[in-house]
C-alpha positions as CSV (number, residue, x, y, z in Angstrom):
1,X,-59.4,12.1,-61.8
2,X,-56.0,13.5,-60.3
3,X,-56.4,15.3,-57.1
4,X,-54.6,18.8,-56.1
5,X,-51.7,18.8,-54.2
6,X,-50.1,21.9,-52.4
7,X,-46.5,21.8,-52.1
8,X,-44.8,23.9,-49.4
9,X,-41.5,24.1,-50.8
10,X,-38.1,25.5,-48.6
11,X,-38.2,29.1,-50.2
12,X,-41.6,29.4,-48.0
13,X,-43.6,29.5,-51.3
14,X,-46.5,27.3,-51.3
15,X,-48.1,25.9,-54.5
16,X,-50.6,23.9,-56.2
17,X,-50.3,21.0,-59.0
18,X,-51.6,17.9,-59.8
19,X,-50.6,14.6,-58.5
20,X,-48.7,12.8,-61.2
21,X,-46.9,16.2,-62.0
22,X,-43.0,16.1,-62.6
23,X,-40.9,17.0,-59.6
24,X,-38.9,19.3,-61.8
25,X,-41.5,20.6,-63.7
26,X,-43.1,21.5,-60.2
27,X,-40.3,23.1,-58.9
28,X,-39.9,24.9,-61.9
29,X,-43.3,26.3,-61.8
30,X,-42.6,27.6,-58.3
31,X,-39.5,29.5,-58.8
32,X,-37.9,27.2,-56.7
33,X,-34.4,25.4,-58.2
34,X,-33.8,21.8,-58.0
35,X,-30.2,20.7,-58.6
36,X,-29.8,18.2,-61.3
37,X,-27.0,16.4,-62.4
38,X,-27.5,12.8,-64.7
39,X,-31.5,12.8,-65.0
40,X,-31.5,9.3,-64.7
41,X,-31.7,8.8,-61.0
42,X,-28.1,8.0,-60.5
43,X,-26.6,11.0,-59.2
44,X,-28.3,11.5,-56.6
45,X,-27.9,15.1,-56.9
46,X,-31.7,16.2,-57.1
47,X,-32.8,14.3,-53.9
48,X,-35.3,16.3,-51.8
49,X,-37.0,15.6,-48.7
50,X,-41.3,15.0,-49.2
51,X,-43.3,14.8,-45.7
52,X,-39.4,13.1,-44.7
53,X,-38.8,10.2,-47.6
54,X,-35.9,11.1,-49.5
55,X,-36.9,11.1,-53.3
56,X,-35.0,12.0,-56.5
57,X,-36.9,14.2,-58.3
58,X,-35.4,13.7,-62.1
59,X,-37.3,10.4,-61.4
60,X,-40.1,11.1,-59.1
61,X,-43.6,12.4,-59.4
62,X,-45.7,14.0,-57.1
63,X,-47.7,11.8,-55.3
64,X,-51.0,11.7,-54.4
65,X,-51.3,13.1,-50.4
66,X,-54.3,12.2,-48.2
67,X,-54.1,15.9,-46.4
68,X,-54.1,17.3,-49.7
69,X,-50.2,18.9,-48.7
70,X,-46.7,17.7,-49.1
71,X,-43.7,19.4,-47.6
72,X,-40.5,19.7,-49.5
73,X,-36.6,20.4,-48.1
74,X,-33.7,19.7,-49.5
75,X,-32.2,16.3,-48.8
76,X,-28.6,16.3,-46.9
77,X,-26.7,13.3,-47.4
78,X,-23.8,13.5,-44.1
79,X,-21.3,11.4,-46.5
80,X,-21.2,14.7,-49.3
């Protein structure tokens, strides 16, 4: 059974999905924009910040989180 996550995403909207959910889809459901550019993983243009790993979301699902909470920020990359 997939557990509940609540995301606290940069806009300071907070919401709920299940673990296993699309990053994008996620995002999406929140009203909050992730940029995309190959949806492959490659670009690394949709990389965001989760509880401070750096994930690309075209490729990445929402994991599982022992607190029940994730925290999302956009990833900077000094070398862009």
């Amino acid at each position: 059974m997939s557990k509940q996550v609540l995301i606290h995403w940069p806009h300071g909207k907070s919401t709920a999905c299940t673990a296993g959910c699309d990053w994008l889809a996620a995002a999406r459901d929140a009203g909050f924009s992730i940029p995309t550019g190959c949806l492959g993983g490659s670009c690394g243009a949709c990389e965001i910040d989760v509880n401070g790993t750096t994930i690309r979301a075209c490729i990445a699902t929402v994991p599982p989180s022992k607190s029940g909470q994730l925290n999302v920020e956009l990833a900077t990359d000094p070398y862009w």
